[in-house]
VOPAGU-2260 file (C-alpha; in pm, 1 decimal, decimal comma):
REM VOPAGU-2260
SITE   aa  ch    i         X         Y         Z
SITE  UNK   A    0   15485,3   14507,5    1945,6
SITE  UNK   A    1   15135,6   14423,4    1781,6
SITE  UNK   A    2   15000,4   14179,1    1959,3
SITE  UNK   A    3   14658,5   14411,5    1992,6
SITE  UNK   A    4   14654,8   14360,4    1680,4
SITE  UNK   A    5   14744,3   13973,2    1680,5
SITE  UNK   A    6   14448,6   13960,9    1903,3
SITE  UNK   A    7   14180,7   14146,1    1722,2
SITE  UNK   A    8   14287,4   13944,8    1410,9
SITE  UNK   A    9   14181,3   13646,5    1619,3
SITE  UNK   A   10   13836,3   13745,7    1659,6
SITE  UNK   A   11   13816,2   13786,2    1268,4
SITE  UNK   A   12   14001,8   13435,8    1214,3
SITE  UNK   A   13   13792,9   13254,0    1427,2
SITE  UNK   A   14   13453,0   13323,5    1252,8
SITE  UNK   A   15   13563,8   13093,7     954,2
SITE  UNK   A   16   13816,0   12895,2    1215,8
SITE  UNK   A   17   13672,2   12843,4    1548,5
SITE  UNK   A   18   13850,1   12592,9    1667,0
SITE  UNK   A   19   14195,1   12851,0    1606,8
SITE  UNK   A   20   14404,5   12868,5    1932,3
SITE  UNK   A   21   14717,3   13154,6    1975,8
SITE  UNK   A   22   14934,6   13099,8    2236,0
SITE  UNK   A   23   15178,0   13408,9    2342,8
SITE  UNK   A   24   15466,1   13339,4    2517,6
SITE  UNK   A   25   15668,6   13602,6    2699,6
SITE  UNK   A   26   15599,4   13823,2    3011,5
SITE  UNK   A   27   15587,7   14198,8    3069,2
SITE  UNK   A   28   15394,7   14528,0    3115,2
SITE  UNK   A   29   15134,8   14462,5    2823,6
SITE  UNK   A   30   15003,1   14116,0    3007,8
SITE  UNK   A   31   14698,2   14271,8    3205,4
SITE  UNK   A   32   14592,4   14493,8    2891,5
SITE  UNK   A   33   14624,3   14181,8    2657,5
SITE  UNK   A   34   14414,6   13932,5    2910,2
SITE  UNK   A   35   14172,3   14214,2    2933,8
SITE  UNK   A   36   14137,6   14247,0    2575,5
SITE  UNK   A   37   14065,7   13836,5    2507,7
SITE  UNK   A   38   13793,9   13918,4    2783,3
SITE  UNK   A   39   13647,3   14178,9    2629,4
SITE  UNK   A   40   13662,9   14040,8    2258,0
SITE  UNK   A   41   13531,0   13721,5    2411,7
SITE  UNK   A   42   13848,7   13501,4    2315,2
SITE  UNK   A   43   13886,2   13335,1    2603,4
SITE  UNK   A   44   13912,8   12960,0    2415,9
SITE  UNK   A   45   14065,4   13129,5    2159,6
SITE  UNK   A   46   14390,3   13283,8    2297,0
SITE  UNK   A   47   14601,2   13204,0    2553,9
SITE  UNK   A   48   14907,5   13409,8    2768,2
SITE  UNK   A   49   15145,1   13143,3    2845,6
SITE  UNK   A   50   15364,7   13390,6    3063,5
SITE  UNK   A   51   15726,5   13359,0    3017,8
SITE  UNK   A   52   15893,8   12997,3    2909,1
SITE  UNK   A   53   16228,1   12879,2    3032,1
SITE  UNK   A   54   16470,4   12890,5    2704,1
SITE  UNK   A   55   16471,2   12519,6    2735,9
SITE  UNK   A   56   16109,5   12467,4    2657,6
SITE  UNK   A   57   16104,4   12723,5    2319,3
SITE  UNK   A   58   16212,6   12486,5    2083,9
SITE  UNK   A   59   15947,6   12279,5    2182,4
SITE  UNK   A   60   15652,1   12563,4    2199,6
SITE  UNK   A   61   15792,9   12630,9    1855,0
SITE  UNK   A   62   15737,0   12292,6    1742,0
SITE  UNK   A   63   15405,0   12249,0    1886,1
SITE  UNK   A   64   15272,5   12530,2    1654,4
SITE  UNK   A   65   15153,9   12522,2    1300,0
SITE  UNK   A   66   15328,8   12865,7    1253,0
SITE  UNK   A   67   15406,7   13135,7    1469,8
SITE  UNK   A   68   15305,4   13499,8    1407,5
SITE  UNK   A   69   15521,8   13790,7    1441,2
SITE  UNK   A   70   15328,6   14102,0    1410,0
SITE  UNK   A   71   15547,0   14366,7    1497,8
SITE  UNK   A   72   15396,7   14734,8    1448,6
SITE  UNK   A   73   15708,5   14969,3    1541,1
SITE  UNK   A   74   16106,7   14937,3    1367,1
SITE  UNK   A   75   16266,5   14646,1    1542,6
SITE  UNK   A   76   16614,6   14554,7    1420,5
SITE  UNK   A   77   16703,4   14176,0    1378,7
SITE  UNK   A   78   16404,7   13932,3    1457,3
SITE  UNK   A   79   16544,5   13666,3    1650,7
SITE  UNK   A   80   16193,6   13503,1    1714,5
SITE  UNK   A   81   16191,7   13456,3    1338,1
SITE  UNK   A   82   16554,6   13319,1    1363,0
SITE  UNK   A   83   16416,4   13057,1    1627,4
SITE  UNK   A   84   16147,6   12970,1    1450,4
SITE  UNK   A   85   16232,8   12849,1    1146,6
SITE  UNK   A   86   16558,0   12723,9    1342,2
SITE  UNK   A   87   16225,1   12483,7    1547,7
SITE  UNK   A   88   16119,5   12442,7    1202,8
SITE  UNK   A   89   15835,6   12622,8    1244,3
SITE  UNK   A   90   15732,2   12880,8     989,5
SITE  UNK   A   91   15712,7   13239,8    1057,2
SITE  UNK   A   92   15457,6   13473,4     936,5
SITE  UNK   A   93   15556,9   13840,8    1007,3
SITE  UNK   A   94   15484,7   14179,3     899,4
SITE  UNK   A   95   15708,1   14404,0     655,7
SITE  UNK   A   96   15868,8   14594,6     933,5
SITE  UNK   A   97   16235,8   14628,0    1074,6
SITE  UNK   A   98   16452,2   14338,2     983,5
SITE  UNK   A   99   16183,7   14087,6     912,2
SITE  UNK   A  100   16068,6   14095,6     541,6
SITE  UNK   A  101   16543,1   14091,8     557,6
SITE  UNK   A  102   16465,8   13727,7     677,1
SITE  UNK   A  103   16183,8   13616,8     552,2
SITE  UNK   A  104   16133,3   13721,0     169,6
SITE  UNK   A  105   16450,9   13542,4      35,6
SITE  UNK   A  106   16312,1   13210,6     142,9
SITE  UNK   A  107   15903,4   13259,0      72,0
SITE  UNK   A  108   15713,8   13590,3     -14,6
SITE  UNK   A  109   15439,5   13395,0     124,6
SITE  UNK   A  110   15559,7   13427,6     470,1
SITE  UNK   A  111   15524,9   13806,4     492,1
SITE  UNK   A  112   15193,6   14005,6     517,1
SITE  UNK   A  113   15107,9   14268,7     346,6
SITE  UNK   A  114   15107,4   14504,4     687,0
SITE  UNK   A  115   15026,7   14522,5    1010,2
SITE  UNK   A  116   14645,3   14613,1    1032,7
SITE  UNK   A  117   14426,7   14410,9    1223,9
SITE  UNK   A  118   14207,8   14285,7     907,9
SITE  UNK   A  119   14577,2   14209,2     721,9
SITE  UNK   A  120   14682,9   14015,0     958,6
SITE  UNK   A  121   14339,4   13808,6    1015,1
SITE  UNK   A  122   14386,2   13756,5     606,2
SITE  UNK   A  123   14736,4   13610,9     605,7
SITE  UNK   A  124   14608,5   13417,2     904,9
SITE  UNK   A  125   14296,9   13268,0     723,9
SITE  UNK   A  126   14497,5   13226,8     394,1
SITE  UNK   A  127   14779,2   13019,7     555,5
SITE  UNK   A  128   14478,3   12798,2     742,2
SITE  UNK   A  129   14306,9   12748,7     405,8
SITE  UNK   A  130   14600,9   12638,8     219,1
SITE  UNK   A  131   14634,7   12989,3     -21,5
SITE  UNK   A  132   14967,4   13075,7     148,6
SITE  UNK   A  133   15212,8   12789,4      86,5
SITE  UNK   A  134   15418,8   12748,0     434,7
SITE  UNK   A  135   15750,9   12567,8     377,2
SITE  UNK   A  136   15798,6   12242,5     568,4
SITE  UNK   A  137   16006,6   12190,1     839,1
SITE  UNK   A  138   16265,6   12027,9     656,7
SITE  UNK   A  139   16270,8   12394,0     485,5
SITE  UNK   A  140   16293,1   12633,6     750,8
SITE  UNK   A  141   16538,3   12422,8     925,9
SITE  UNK   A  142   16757,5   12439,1     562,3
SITE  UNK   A  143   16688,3   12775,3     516,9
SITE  UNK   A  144   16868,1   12876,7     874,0
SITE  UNK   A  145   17151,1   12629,1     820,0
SITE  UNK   A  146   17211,9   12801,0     506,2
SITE  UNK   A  147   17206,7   13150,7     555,9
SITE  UNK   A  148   17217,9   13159,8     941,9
SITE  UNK   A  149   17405,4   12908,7    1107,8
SITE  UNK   A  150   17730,2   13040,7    1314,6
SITE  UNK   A  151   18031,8   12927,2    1048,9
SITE  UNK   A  152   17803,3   13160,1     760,2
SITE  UNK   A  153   17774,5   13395,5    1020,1
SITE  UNK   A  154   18126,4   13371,7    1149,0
SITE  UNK   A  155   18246,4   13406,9     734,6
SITE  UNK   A  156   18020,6   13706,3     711,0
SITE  UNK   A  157   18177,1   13881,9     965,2
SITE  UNK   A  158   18530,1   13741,8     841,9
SITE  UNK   A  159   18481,7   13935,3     518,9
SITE  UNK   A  160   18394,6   14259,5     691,5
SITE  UNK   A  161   18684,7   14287,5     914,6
SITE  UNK   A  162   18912,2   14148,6     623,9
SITE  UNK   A  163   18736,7   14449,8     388,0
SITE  UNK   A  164   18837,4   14666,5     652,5
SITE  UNK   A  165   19197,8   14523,7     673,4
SITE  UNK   A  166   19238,9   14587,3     287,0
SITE  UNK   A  167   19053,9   14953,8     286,8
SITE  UNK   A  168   18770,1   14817,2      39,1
SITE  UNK   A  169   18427,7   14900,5     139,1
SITE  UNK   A  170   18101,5   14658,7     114,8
């Protein structure tokens, strides 16, 4: 997923932000190799394992952040977490991989890093907390997701690939 790398990006962020808190959400094999790598790097204030959260409380972990981080590392198809996200409100920074620069570059090129290493993510990191990246309000993600991903846009989409279909055209 990247969150090794989320981590270690940490350590880098908080020498210019130590007061900089990540919270991960979720539960699964990686959990003992991720709490012993905040022990080991010393990040114990710094970054949190929250475990898994009941679907009813995401909107509200969402909305509790200043942005949340994707940093996936390996081809992942559709990124819902971004979906939710910006759905919350929230902005998303992610990495170029899979289907995320798909969501995120229409709306702001400032939302995607420039890869995955440790040290690029620690810069987009540091650059959104200064101010240099411009993250779009809530008002924007929330727009952004009604526009482009709400069900009836979604539901038309799909319309005018089965009615394609129906008329032999391709798309």
């Amino acid at each position: 997923m990247g969150l090794e790398n989320l981590i270690a990006a940490v350590e880098q962020v908080r020498r210019i932000y130590p007061d900089v808190l990540l919270l991960i959400a979720g539960k699964g094999d990686l959990q003992t190799t991720l709490q012993a790598q905040i022990e080991e790097m010393e990040l114990t204030n710094n970054v949190r394992l929250l475990g898994f959260l009941p679907e009813q409380d995401l909107g509200l972990a969402y909305q509790s952040a200043d942005f949340s981080v994707v940093p996936t590392v390996a081809l992942e198809g559709f990124g819902l977490i971004v979906i939710e996200s910006l759905a919350n409100g929230t902005p998303v920074l992610g990495t170029p991989v899979g289907g995320i620069p798909e969501i995120l570059e229409p709306f702001s090129k400032d939302l995607l890093f420039e890869g995955t290493s440790t040290e690029q993510l620690a810069q987009g990191i540091i650059e959104a907390l200064s101010g240099q990246r411009q993250l779009p309000s809530k008002k924007a993600c929330e727009a952004y997701i009604q526009a482009n991903y709400s069900w009836s846009v979604i539901a038309q989409q799909i319309k005018s690939v089965y009615q394609a279909t129906l008329d032999g055209k391709t798309l």
